[in-house]
C-alpha positions in Angstrom: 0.0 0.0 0.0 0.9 3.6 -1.0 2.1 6.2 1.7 1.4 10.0 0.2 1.3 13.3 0.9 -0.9 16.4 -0.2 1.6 17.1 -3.0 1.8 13.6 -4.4 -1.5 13.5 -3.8 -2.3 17.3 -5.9 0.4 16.0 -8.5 -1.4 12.9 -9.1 -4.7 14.6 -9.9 -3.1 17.0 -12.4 -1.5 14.0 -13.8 -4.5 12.3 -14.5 -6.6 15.9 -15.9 -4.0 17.3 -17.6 -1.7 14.4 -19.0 -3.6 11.3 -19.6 -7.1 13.1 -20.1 -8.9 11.8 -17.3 -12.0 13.9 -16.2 -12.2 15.0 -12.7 -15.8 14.3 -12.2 -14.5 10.8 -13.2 -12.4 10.3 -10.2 -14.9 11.9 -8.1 -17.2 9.5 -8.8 -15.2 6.5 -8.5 -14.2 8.1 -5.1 -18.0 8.4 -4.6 -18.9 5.0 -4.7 -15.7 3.3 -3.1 -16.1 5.2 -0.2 -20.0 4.6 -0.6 -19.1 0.8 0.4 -17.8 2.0 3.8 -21.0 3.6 4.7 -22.5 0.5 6.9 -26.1 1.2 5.3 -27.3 -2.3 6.8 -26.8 -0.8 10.3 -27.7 2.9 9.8 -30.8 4.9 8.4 -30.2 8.5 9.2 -27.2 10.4 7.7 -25.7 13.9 8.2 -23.4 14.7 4.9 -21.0 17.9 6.0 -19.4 19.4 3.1 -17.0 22.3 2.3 -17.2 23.8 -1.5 -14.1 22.1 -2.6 -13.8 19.1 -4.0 -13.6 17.0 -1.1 -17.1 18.7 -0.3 -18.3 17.0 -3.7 -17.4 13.9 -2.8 -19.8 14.0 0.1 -22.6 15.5 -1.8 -21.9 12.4 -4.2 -22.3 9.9 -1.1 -25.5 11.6 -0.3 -27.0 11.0 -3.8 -26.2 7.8 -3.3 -27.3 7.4 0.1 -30.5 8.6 -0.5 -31.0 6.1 -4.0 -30.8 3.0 -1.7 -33.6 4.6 0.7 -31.6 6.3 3.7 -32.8 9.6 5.5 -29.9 12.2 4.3 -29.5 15.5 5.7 -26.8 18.0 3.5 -25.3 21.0 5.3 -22.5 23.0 3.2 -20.2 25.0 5.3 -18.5 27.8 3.0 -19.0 30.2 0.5 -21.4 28.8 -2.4 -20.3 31.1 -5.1 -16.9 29.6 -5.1 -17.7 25.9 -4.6 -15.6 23.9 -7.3 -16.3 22.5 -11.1 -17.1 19.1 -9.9 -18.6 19.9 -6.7 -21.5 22.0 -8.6 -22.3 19.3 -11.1 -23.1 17.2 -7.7 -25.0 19.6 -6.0 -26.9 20.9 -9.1 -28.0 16.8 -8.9 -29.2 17.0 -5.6 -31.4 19.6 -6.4 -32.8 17.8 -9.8 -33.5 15.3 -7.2 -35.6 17.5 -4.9 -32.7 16.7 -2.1 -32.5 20.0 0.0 -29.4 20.9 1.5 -28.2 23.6 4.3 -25.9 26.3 3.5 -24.6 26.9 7.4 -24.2 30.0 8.8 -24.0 31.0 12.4 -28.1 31.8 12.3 -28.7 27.5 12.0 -26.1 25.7 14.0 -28.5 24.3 16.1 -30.2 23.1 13.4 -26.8 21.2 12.7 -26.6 20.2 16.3 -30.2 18.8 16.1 -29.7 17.1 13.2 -26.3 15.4 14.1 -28.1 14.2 17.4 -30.7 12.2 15.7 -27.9 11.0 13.0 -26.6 7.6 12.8 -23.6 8.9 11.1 -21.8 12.0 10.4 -19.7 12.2 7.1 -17.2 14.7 7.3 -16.5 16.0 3.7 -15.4 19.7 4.7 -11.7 19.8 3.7 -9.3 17.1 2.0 -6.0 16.6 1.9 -4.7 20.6 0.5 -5.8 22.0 4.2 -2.4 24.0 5.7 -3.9 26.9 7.5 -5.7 26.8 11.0 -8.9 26.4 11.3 -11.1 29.7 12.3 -14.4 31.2 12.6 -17.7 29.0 11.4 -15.4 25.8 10.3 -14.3 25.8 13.9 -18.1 25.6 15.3 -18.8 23.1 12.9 -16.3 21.1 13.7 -16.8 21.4 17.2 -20.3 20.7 17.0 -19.7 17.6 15.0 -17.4 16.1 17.7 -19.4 16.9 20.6 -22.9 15.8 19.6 -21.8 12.5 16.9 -23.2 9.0 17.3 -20.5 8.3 14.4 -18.2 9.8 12.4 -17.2 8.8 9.3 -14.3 11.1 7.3 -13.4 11.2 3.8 -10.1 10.8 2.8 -9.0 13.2 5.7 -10.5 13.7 8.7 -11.2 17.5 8.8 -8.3 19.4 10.5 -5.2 17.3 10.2 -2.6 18.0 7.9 -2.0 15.0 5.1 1.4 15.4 5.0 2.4 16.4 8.5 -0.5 15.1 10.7 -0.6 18.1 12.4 -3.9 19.2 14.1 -4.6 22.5 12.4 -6.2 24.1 15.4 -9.4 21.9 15.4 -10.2 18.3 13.9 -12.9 15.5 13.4 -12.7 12.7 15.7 -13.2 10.1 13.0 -14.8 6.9 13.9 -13.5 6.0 10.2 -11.2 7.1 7.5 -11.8 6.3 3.9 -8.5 7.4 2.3 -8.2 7.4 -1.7 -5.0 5.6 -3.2 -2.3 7.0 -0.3 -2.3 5.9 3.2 -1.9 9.6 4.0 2.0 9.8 5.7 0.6 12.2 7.8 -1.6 9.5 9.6 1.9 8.0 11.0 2.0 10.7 13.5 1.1 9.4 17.2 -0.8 12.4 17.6 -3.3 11.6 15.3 -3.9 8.4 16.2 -7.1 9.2 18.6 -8.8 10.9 15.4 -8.3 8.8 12.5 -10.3 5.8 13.6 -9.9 2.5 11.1 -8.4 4.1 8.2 -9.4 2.0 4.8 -7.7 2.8 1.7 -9.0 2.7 -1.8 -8.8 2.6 -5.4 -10.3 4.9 -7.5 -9.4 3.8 -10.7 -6.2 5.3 -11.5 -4.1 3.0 -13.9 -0.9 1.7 -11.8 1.3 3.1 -14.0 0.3 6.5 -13.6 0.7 5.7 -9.4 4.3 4.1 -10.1 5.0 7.6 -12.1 4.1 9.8 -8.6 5.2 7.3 -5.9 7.0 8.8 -2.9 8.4 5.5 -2.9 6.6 4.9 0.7 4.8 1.6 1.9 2.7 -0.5 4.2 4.1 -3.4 4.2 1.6 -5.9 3.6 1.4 -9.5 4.2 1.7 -10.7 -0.4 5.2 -8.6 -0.1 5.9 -10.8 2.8 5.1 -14.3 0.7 6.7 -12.9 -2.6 9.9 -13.2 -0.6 10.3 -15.8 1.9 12.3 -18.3 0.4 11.3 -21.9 -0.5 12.2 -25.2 1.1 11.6 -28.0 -1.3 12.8 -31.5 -1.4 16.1 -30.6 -3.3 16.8 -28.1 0.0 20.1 -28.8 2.0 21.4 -26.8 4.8 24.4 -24.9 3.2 21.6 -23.4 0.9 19.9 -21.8 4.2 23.2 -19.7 5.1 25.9 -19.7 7.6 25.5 -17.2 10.9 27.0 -16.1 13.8 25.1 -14.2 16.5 27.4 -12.2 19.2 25.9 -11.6 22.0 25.4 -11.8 25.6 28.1 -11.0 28.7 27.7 -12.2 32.7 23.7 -11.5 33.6 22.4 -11.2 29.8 22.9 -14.9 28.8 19.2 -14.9 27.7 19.7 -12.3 24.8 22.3 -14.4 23.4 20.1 -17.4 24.0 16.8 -15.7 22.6 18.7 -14.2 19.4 20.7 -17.1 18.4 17.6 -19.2 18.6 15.5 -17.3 17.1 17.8 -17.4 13.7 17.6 -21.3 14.4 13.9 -21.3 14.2 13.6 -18.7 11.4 15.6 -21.1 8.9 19.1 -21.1 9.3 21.2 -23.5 7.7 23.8 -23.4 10.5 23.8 -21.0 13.3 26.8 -19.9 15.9 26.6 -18.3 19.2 29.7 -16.5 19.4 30.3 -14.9 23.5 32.5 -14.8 26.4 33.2 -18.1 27.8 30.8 -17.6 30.8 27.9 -17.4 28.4 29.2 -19.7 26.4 29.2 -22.4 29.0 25.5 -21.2 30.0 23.9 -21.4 26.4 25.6 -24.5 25.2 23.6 -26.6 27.7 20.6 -24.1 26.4 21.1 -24.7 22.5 20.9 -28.1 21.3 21.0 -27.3 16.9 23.5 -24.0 17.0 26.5 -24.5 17.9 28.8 -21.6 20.3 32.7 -20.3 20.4 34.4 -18.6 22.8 35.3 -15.0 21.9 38.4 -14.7 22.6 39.4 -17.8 20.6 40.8 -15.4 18.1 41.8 -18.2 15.3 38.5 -19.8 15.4 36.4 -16.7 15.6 38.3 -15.5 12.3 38.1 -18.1 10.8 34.5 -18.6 11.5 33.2 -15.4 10.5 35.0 -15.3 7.4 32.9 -17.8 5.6 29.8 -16.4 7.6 26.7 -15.0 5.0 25.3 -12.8 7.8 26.1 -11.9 11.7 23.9 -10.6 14.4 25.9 -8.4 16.6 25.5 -6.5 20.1 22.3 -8.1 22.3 23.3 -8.5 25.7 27.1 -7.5 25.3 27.3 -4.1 27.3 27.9 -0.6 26.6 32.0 -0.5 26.8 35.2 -0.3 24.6 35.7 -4.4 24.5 32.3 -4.2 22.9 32.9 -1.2 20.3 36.6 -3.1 19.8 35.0 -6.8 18.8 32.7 -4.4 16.1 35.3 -3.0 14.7 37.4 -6.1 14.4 34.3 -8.4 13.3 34.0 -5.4 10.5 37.4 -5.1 9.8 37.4 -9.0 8.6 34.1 -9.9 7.4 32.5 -9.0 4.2 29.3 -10.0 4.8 26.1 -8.1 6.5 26.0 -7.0 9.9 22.9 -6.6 11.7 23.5 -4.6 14.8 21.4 -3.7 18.1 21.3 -2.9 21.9 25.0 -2.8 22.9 26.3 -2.9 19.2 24.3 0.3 18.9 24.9 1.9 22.4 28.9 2.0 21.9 28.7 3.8 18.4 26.6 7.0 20.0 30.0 8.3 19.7 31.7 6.6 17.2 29.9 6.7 14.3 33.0 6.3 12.0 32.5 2.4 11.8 29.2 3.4 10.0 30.8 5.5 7.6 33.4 3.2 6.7 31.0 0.3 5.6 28.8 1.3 3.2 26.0 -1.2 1.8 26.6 -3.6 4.3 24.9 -2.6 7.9 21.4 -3.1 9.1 20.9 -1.2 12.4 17.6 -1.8 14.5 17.3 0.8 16.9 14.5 1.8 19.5 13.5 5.3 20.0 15.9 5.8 22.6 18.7 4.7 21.0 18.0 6.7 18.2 18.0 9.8 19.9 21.3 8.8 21.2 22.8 7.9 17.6 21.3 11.6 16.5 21.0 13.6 19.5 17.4 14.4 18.3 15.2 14.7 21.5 12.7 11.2 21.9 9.7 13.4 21.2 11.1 15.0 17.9 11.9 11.5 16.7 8.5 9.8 17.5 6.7 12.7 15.4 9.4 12.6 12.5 10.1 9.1 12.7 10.3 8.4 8.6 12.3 11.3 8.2 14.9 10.8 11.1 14.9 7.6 9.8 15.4 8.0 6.1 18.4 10.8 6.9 20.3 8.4 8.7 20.0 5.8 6.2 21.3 8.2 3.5 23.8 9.6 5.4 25.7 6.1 6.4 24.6 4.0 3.9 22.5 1.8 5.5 19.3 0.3 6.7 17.8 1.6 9.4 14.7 -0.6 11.5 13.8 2.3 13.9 11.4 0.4 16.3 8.0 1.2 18.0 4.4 1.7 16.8 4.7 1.5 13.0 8.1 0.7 13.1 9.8 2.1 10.0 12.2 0.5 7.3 14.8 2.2 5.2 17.1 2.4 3.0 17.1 6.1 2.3 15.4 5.9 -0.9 12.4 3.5 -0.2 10.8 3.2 3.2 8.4 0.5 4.8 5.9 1.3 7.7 5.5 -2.3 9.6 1.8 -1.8 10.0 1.6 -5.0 13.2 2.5 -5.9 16.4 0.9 -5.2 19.3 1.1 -4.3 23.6 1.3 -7.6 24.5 5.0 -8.0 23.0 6.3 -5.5 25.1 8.6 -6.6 27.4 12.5 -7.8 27.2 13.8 -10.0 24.4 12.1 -8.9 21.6 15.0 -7.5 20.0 16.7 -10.1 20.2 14.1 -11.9 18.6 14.3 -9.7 15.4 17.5 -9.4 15.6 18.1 -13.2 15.3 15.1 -13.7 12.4 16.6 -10.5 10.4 19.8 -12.4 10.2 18.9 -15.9 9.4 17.2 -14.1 6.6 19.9 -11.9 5.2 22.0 -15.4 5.4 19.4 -17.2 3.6 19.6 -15.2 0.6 17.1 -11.9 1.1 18.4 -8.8 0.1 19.1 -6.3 3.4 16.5 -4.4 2.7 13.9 -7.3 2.2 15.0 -9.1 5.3 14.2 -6.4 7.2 11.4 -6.0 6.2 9.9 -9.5 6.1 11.6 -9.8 9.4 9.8 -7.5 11.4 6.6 -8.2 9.6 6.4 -12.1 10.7 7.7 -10.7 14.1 5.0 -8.7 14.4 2.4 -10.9 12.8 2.9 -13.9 15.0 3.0 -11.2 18.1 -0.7 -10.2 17.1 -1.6 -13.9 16.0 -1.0 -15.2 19.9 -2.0 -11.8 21.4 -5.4 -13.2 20.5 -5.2 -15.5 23.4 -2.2 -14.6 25.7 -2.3 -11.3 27.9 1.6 -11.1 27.5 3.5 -12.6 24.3 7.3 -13.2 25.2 10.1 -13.6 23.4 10.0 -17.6 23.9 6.6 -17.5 22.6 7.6 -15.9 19.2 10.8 -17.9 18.8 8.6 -21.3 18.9 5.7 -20.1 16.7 8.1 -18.8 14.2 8.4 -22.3 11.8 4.5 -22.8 11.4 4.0 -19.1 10.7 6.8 -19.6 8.2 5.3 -22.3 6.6 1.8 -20.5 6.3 4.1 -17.8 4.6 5.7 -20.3 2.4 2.5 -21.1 0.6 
């Protein structure tokens, strides 16, 4: 699914006017009746259709044409100044008046007509402004709005709720709290924003006709990930299947009083496929999580020889969970760097001892995935938590450009990049939070960059079956830990085999 903004979203219009001849009213009708779908008429019979005079007002006087044809009670209030109402939006309303369907043009003399109205409503659809609103909202907009949200049963918005900003998700003084979002084409990025959260309700994305190619041409290249990526790409055991085609791994991880990250991230790349697996720790650990780890095998750290020789022939490593925030940890990152070529996927620790010394990242391009939590984010940045959680994609995507990289920055809607293309993880749930699940995705990201995936694509798929088995046992477990995922992970594998 398609992430945009109110430019991509005003460029993809004139696109399809001006370059491939598509009429306007066209689209507006196709938007008409997708959205149409989403209006629950089996449940409802009284409807309260607010518009503006733009064309996002025309789509709800389009809805209430058609609400009225299948036999509901439709009630049309226009907020705005009629004379300048849009092309389309006339041809719509001119209709409803061929029809003999009144409608209300609001001013301050009938608001509680509105308020009545909106009482005895089943539903409210919001069609004031779309997805070009920048400036604050004043004056009678405001009261509307206001009365909408104080005196609802339910509110259903279209494409936008009233109020927030597409692009930023900013709340532009005043917005609809939407019950329900019916978004055209784009998941709007601005709906990423945890402050909008509480007014966007279920947000439902779709079509209106426009040929893909036209979308590929105006793509922000920003996605949901969604779960046919995730099949398109896990890779396929078959009868002809041997381990060395599966990858070779080492996991570092895990000092005295964090034996369970190493334990939890090197079996987690175990269960997600790995052809052969290596804990690779301090002897103290190592003695701990061999009697733990029955099909990967471990190595001492400071075996120096071994470990060399080891990692050498290794297609991926999992580095940092567990290991500790000090120099013998940055000093085993740079030397694992120094003589592998493969991909390193790096967290907790790995990530903690570079808040500093970010050199390593800029001396390996291509070749590092980093998985960071808000926290250490802010760290890696010095961005403030609160500046990244509201420009989490951005943050994000900067970072990536700058070193080269990947970057999984964790949380609600956890975002993948590359720099150029981004993925929001769009699951997971309460229930996983709580210690280990890093090292859980840690260990699954790096059995799948070893099987063959592409950095990117691992990381993705990674934290997607991550998250989908955390929501698949959520269903029945009040907490989901990390022991729960790493055992579920082969048959939800299998179901995303088929």
């Amino acid at each position: 699914m398609r992430i945009g903004t109110s430019n991509s979203t005003k460029l993809l219009d004139n696109a399809c006017v001006n370059e491939y001849k598509i009429p306007l009213i066209v689209m507006m009708e196709n938007a008409v009746l997708a959205a149409f779908k989403h209006m629950d008429i089996a449940n409802n019979q009284k409807y309260v259709i607010v518009s503006g005079v733009g064309n996002n007002g025309g789509d709800g006087l389009g809805i209430a044409r058609q609400l009225k044809a299948h036999g509901k009670e439709v009630d049309v209030f226009i907020v705005g100044n009629i004379e300048k109402m849009s092309e389309c939006s006339k041809i719509n309303y001119n209709i409803l008046k061929a029809m003999d369907i009144s409608t209300n043009i609001i001013d301050k003399e009938n608001l509680d007509y509105l308020k009545s109205k909106i009482k005895n409503s089943d539903v409210v659809v919001d069609c004031i402004f779309g997805t070009g609103l920048e400036r604050d909202i004043k004056g009678i907009y405001y009261d509307v709005i206001d009365i909408i949200n104080q005196n609802k049963n339910k509110t259903y918005s279209i494409d936008v709720p009233s109020g927030i900003n597409a692009t930023t998700g900013d709340i532009l003084g005043i917005c609809i709290d939407a019950d329900k979002t019916i978004s055209f084409e784009f998941y709007k990025r601005g709906f990423l924003k945890y402050a909008t959260k509480e007014f966007i309700g279920e947000v439902i994305v779709e079509h209106i006709g426009i040929p893909e190619y036209i979308l590929d041409k105006y793509d922000d290249k920003e996605y949901i990930t969604d779960i046919e990526l995730i099949k398109e790409n896990i890779k396929i055991k078959n009868k002809f299947s041997f381990k060395s085609d599966f990858g070779k791994v080492a996991i570092f991880a895990g000092s005295r009083g964090f034996t369970g990250a190493a334990y939890i991230a090197t079996q987690a790349a175990v269960k997600s496929g790995s052809g052969l697996t290596t804990l690779i720790s301090d002897l103290y650990v190592q003695n701990i999580a061999s009697q733990k780890l029955c099909e990967a095998m471990t190595l001492d750290i400071d075996e120096d020889e071994k470990v060399k020789k080891l990692i050498k022939g290794c297609d991926a490593i999992g580095f940092g969970c567990g290991m500790g925030d000090n120099e013998v940890t940055y000093n085993k990152l740079e030397y694992v760097l120094k003589n592998t070529t493969c991909t390193i996927i790096i967290d907790a620790d790995g990530l903690n001892i570079l808040k500093q010394k970010k050199e390593l990242l800029e001396n390996n391009p291509d070749r590092i995935i980093i998985t960071p939590h808000l926290g250490e984010m802010a760290r890696l940045t010095g961005h403030p938590i609160d500046y990244i959680r509201d420009n989490k994609v951005d943050v994000a995507k900067e970072f990536a450009k700058k070193y080269k990289l990947i970057v999984l920055l964790k949380g609600y809607e956890t975002v993948i990049t590359d720099g150029e293309y981004t993925y929001i993880n769009p699951i997971g749930n309460a229930a996983m939070a709580n210690g280990g699940m890093g090292d859980t995705l840690l260990g699954i990201i790096t059995s799948f960059v070893g099987q063959g995936m592409t950095n990117f694509m691992a990381t993705v798929c990674g934290a997607y079956i991550h998250g989908y088995i955390g929501d698949t046992l959520s269903k029945k477990l009040y907490t989901v830990n990390a022991t729960d995922i790493i055992s579920s992970i082969p048959k939800i594998m299998k179901f995303f085999q088929k």
